[in-house]
C-alpha positions as CSV (number, residue, x, y, z in Angstrom):
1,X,5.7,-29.6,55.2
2,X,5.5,-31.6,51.6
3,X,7.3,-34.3,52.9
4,X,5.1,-34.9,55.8
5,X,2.4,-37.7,55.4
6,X,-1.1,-36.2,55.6
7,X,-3.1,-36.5,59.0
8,X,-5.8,-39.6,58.0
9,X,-8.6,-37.5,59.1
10,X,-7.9,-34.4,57.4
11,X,-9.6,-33.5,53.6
12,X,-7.0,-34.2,50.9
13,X,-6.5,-31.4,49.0
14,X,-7.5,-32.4,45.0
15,X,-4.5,-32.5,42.1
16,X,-4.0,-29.4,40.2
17,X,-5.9,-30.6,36.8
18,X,-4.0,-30.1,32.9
19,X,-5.7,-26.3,32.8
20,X,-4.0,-25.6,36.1
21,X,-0.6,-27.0,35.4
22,X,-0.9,-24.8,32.2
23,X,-1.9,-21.6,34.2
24,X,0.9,-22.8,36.4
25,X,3.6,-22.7,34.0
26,X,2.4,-20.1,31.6
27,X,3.0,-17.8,35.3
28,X,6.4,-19.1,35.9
29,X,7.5,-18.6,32.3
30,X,6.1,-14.6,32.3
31,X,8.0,-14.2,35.6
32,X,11.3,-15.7,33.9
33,X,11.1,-13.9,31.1
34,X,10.5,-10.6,33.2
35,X,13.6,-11.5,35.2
36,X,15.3,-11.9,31.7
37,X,13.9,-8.4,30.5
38,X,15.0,-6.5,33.3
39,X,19.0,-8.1,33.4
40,X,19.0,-7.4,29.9
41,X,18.1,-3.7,30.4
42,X,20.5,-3.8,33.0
43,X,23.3,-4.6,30.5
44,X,22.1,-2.0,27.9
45,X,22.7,0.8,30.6
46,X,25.5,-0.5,31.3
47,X,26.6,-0.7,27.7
48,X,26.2,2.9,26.8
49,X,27.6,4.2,30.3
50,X,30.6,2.9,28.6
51,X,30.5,4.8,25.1
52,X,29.9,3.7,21.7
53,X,31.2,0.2,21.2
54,X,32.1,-1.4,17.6
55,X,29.9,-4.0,16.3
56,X,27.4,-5.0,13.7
57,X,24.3,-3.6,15.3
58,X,21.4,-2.6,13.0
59,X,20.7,1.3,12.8
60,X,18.9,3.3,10.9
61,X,22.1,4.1,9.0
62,X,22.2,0.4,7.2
63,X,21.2,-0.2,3.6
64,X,17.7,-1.3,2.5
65,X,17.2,-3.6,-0.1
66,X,15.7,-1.4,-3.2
67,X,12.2,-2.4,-2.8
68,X,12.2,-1.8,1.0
69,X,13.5,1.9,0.2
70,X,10.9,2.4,-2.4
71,X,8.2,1.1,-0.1
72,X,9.7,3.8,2.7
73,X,9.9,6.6,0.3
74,X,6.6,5.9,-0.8
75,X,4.8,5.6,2.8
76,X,6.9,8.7,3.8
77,X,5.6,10.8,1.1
78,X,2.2,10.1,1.3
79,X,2.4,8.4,-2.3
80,X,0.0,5.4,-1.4
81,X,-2.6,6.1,-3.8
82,X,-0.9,7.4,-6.5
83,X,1.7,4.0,-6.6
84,X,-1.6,1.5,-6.3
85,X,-3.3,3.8,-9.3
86,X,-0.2,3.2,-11.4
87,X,0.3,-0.3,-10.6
88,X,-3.7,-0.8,-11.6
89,X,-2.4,1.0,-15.3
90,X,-0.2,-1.8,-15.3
91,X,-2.5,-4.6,-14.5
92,X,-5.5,-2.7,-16.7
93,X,-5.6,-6.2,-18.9
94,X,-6.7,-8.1,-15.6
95,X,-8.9,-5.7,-14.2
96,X,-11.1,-5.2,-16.8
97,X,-10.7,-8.4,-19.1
98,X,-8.3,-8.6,-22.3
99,X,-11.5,-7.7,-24.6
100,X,-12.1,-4.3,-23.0
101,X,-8.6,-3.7,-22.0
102,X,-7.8,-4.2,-26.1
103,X,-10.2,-1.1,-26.5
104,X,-10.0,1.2,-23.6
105,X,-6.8,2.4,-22.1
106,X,-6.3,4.3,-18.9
107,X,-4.8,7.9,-19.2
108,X,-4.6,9.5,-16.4
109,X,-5.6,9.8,-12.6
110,X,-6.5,13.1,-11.0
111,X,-5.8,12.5,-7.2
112,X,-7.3,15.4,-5.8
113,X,-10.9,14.6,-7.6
114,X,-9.9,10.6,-6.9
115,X,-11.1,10.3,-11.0
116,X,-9.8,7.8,-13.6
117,X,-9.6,8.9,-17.4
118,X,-10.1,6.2,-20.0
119,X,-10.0,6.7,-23.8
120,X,-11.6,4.0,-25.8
121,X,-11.0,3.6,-29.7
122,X,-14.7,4.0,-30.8
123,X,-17.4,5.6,-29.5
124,X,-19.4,2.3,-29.2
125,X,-16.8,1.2,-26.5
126,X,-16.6,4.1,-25.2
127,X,-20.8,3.7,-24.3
128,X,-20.2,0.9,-23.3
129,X,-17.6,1.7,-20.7
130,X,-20.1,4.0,-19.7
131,X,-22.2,1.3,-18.9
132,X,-19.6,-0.6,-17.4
133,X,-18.0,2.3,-14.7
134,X,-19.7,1.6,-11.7
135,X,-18.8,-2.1,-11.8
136,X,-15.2,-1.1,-12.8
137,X,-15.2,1.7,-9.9
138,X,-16.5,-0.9,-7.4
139,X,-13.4,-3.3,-8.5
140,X,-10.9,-0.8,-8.5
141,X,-11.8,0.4,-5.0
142,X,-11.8,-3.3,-3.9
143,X,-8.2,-4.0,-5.3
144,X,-7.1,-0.5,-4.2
145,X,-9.1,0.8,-0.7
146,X,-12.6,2.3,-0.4
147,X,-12.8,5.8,-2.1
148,X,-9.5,5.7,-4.7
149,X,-11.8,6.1,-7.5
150,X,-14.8,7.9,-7.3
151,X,-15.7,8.4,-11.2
152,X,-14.6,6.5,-14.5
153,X,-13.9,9.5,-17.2
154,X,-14.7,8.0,-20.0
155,X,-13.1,9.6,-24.0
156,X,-14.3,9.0,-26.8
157,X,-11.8,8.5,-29.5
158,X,-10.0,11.9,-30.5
159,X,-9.7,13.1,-34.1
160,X,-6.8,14.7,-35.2
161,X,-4.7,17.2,-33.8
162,X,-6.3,20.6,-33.7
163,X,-4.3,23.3,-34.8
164,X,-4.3,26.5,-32.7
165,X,-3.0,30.1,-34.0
166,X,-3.6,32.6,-36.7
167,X,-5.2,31.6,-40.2
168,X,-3.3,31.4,-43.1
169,X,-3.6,31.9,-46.4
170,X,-1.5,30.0,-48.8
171,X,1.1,32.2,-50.2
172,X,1.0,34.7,-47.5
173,X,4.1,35.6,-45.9
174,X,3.1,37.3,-42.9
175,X,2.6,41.2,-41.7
176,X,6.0,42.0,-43.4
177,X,4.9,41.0,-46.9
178,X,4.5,44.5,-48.6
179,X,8.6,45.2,-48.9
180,X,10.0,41.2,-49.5
C-alpha cells in the first residue's frame, strides 16, 4: 500500500521528474476529455431520437456576411484566378510602380492561355515593358500563385478606329441611286 512505510532494506523507487508529471497529466487530461466526447455523443443521439428541437443552432441555412458569401461563391465556382487577376488590375499602380502604371494599363486576361494584355501610350513604353515582362511575370505569380501569368502581351498604342464596310464615294447614295 501507499500508506505503508517502505521496508529499510528495500530500493526506493525515484520521484517522477517535471517531464513525467507532464506526460502524467497530459494522459489523464486525453482520457477526460475522451470520457467527455463520448457522453456528449451520447446526448446528440439522444437528441435526434427525439425529433427536431427549436433552438439557435448554426446550419447551413444561416446568413453569411457579404464577403463570406462572395469568398464561397467564388471557391465554389472555381473563380480563384480570375478574382486574384482582377484584384491585381486594381492594385496595377503598386505592382508595377506609379511611373509605369501612369503609362501602361492592364486590359485584359485570357485564363485559358494564363496571358496578361497591357496597352502602353507610346511605343517607347511599350519596349520597355517588353523589357520589363519577365520581372513583372515573376511578381505577379508571386502575389498571385506559381503559373497565373505565363506571358505579358504587351500593345502598342492604337490609332484610330478603323472603319470596316463598303467604300464610299461622297455623293453616292447607294445601289438604288439610278431612279431617286
Amino acid at each position: 500500500m501507499s500508506g505503508e512505510a517502505a521496508e529499510p532494506g528495500a530500493p526506493k523507487e525515484p520521484e517522477p521528474s517535471g517531464v513525467d508529471l507532464a506526460r502524467v497529466a497530459l494522459r489523464a487530461a486525453k482520457e477526460q476529455a475522451r470520457a467527455r466526447g463520448a457522453a456528449a455523443q451520447q446526448k446528440k443521439q439522444v437528441r435526434r431520437g427525439g425529433g427536431l428541437r427549436s433552438g439557435a443552432r448554426a446550419d447551413g441555412r444561416d446568413p453569411l456576411p457579404l464577403g463570406a458569401a462572395i469568398n464561397r461563391l467564388i471557391t465554389e465556382r472555381g473563380w480563384e484566378a480570375p478574382a486574384a487577376v482582377g484584384g491585381v488590375m486594381g492594385r496595377w499602380p503598386q505592382m508595377v510602380g506609379p511611373e509605369v502604371a501612369l503609362h501602361c494599363e492592364p486590359q485584359k486576361y485570357d485564363e485559358e492561355a494564363r496571358v496578361l494584355t497591357v496597352q502602353c501610350d507610346s511605343t517607347a513604353w511599350a519596349t520597355q515593358l517588353r523589357l520589363l515582362a519577365p520581372t513583372l511575370v515573376a511578381r505577379l505569380n508571386e502575389d498571385l500563385g506559381h503559373g497565373t501569368v505565363k506571358l505579358l502581351k504587351v500593345l502598342a498604342p492604337g490609332g484610330p478606329a478603323r472603319r470596316y464596310g463598303p467604300l464610299r464615294a461622297p455623293g453616292s447614295k447607294g445601289p438604288g441611286d439610278t431612279y431617286g
